[in-house]
N, C-alpha and C positions, 0 to 999 in steps of 0.2 A: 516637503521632503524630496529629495534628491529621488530618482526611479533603481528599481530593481524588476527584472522578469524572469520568473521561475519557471522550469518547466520539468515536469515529473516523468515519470515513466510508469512507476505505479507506488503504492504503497503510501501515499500521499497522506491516512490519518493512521498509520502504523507505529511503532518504537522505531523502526529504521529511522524515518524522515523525521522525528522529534528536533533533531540540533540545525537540520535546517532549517525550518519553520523559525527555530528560537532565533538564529543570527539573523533572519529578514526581519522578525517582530523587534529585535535590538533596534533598528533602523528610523520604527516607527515613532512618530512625536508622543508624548502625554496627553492621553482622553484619544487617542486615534479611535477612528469609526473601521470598521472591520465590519465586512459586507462577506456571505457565502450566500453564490447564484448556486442554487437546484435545479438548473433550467436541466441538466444531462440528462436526471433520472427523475424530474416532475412526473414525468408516465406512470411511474410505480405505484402499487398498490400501497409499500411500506416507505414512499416519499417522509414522511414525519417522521419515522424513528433512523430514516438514515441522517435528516439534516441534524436529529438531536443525536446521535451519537457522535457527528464529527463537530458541532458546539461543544461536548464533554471534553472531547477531544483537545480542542482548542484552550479552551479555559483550564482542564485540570493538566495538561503535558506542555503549553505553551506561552499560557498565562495573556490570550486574548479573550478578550468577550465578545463573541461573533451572533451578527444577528442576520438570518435569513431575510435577503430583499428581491425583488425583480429587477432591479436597476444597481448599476454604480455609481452613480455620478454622487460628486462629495464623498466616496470612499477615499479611505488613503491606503485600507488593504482591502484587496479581492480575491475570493479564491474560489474556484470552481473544479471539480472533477469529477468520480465516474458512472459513467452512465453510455447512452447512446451519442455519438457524434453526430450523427445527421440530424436526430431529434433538437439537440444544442442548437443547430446552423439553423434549422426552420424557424428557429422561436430569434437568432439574435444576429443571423446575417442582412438582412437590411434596416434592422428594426435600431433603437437607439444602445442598447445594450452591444451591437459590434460595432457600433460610431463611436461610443464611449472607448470601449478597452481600444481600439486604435488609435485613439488621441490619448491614452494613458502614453501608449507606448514612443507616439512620434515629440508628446511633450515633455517625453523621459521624467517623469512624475511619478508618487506610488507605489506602491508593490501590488503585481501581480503574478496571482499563483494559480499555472491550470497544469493539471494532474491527469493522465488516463486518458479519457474521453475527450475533457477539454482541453487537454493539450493537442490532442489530433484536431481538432479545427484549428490552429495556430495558422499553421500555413496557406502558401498559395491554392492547395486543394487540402482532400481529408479524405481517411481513408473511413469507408461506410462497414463500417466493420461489422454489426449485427447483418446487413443485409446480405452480405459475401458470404460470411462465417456461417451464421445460420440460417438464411433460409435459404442460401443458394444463388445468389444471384452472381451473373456474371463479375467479374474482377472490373472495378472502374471508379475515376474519382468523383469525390464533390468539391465544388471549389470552396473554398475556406475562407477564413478571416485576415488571411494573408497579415497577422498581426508584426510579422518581423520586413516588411516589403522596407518598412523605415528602419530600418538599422542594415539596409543594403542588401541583406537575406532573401535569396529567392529560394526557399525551399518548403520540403513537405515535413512533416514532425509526427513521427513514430511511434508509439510508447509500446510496453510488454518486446521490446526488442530482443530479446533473449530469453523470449517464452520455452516455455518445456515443459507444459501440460500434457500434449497432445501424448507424448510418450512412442507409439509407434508412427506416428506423424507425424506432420514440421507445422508446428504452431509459432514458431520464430515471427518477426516482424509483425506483431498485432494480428495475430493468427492465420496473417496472409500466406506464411510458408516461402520459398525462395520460388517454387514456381510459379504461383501469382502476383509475387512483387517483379520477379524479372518481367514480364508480362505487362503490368501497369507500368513500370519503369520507362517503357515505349513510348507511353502514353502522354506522360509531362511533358510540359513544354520547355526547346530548347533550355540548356542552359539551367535547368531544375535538379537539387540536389534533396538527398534523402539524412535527414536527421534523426538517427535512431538512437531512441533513449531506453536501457534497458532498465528492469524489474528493480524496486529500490532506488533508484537512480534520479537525479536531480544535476538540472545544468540550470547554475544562477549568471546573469549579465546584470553587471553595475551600469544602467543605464549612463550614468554621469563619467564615470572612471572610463566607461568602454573595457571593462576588466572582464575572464570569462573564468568561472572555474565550476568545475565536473566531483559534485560530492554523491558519497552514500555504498552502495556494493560493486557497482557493475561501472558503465561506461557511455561514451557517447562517441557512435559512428557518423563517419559524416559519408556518403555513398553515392557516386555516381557511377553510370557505364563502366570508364575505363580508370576508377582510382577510387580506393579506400584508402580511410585513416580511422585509427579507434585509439579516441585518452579516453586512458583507466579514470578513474575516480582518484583524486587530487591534482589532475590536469589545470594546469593555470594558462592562458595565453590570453592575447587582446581581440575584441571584437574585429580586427580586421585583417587577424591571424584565423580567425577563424571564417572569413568572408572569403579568403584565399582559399582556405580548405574546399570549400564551399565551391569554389568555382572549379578548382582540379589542380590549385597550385601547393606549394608547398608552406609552412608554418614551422618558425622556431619555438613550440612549446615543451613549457618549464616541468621539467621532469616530477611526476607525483612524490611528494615527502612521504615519508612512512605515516599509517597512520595512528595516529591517537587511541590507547589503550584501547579509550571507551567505543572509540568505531570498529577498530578492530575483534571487539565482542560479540556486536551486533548482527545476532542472524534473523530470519524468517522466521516466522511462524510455522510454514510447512518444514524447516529445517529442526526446530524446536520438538515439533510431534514425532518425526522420524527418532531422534534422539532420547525421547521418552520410551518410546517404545522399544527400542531396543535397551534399555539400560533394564526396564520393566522384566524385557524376555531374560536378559543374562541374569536378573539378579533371582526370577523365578528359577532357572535352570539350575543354580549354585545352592537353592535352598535359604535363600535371604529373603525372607520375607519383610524385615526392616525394609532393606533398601528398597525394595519391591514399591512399598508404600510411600518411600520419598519419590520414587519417577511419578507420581499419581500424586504426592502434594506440589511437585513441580509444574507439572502438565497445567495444575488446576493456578497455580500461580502467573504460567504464562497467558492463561486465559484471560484474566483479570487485566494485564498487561494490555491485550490487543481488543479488548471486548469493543473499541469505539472504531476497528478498521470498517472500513464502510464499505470495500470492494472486495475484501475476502480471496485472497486466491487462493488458487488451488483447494477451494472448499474454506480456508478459512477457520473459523471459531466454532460454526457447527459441524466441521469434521473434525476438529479438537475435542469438541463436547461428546460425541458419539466413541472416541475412541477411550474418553475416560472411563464414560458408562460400561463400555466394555473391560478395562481396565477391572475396575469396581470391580467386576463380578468375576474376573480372572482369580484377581486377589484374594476372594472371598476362597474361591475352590484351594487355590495354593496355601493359606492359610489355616486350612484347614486339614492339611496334610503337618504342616509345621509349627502350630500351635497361635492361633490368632490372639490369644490371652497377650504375647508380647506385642502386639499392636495396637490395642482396645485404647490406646492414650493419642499416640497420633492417628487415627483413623477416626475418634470422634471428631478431634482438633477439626480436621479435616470434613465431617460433617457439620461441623459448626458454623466453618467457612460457609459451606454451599447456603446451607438453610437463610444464614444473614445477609445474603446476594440473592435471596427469592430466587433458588433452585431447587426447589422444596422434590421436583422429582428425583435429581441427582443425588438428594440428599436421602430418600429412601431407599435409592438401589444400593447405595453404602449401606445402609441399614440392614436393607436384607440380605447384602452380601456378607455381613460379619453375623447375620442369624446363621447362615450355610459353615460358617469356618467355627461355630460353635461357642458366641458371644450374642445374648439375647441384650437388645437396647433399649430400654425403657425412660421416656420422658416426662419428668417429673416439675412439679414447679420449683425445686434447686437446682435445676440441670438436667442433663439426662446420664442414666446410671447404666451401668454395663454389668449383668452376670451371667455364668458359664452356663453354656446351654445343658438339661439335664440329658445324660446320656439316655 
């Protein structure tokens, strides 16, 4: 097969990047071997349930069957994302795993996909981002897999470019902040450009076409000293429109088409939670305890949705999980003001859900939170039965 090279910014086993995934895996031949390298987060305590989450992942949102290897070689997909970068480079910078993916890439062969973590080893250096960010180590680079040296590319590769966790801080550029990337900026060698890929975000190159285009929320910076350029998401130009960029020159690229209903729908997960929650608070304030309890079967639906993202931001599925259970017991109190008798049908529904997805806790704090609103639940071998609590 002809090559393609993905490179993520984050969100890489999320609903954002589903349609990405699906037009590379379109690419792939019948019976393709489909390799996911763990090398980023091998370190982890919970290494097994992250590589089986993004196999569900793969299998049920993109219709590969991916099997965890140490090697690529004879892949025709690869995908690797997040975890540690420096830990990635000690296991695959001189070993045969970054001799492999840099002949994927100079024999324009394949698809490969690195996301997060393994997108920052791409380049000429990598940014050590736990040792900076969290233990404190001075601002400095590591040198990288320099995976794009063959497609003319001399640059570094960014991801979380438009972070905004940090809230009263600048978590921006892989939680470097503007004043330790101007700072490393120094540091690169002559003629080194910064490729930053924001949150959501995905830049595909048609190895064979030399085609370039910029899909998903956000965008892709291309950053030196004395010149920016930023295509939005539907950016199209050629690999050597984009090498121009790269260097500090100019590029005719094709203006972003509107997008596609279905992209145009597609938010975050932390965007998702915000929005439950306030539909939650407005519809408590108004006395709606119905819809009260549809923000809380929707919360509980988008969970279901993202349960296989494997890097969680900004807290992820267990601060979705935490804010139901609060939820749950909000519900309880408000409904018990409002009469929870009109809810006892969608509020089991909704325990039903939990208990058959082994949330057997979540599924009793609904419980007791419709004992509090004055509906006692009893589980029977026909179902479980609902009646008024005795005053």
């Amino acid at each position: 097969m002809s090559g393609v090279l993905v490179l993520m910014g984050s969100g890489e086993t999320s609903p954002t990047m589903v349609e990405v995934h699906r037009s590379v895996a379109r690419r792939l031949p019948a019976g393709a071997r489909a390799v996911l390298l763990d090398t980023p987060y091998a370190f982890q305590e919970n290494r097994a349930d992250i590589s089986a989450r993004a196999r569900r992942y793969f299998a049920r949102s993109v219709g590969l069957q991916v099997e965890v290897a140490e090697g690529v070689a004879g892949a025709d997909w690869v995908f690797s994302g997040p975890g540690s970068p420096t830990y990635a480079l000690e296991h695959w910078i001189d070993g045969p795993v970054g001799g492999d993916l840099r002949a994927r890439v100079r024999a324009r062969r394949g698809a490969t996909v690195l996301a997060s973590a393994a997108a920052c080893t791409a380049g000429v250096a990598t940014v050590p981002v736990y040792e900076i960010y969290k233990v404190g180590a001075e601002p400095h680079w590591r040198p990288g897999l320099d995976l794009l040296e063959p497609l003319g590319l001399r640059v570094v590769v960014i991801p979380h470019f438009d972070n905004a966790e940090g809230g009263t801080h600048d978590t921006r550029f892989c939680y470097l902040g503007e004043r330790r990337l101007s700072r490393m900026e120094r540091e690169l060698p002559p003629g080194t450009a910064v490729l930053g890929l924001d949150e959501h975000t995905a830049v595909l190159v048609d190895l064979r076409t030399e085609e370039v285009e910029v899909a998903g929320r956000g965008g892709l910076t291309i950053r030196r000293p004395d010149t920016r350029a930023v295509l939005p998401a539907g950016s199209r130009l050629t690999l050597g429109e984009l090498r121009r960029l790269a260097e500090g020159g100019g590029a005719a690229v094709t203006p972003p088409a509107p997008p596609p209903a279905e992209a145009a729908r597609q938010v975050t997960l932390e965007e998702t939670i915000r929005a439950c929650e306030c539909r939650f608070q407005e519809a408590v304030t108004r006395s709606d305890p119905p819809a009260a309890a549809r923000a809380v079967l929707d919360l509980e639906a988008e969970l279901v949705r993202w349960s296989a993202d494997t890097e969680e931001d900004e807290g992820g599925v267990d601060q979705a999980r935490d804010l139901m259970r609060l939820l749950i017991a909000r519900l309880g109190e408000a409904a018990s003001e409002a009469g929870v008798r009109r809810l006892a049908g969608p509020l089991l529904a909704l325990r039903d859900e939990l208990r058959r997805a082994g949330r057997y806790a979540d599924a009793d704090a609904l419980r007791d939170a419709m004992g509090r609103g004055g509906v006692l639940v009893e589980d029977t071998p026909d179902g479980p039965r609902w009646t008024p609590r005795p005053d």
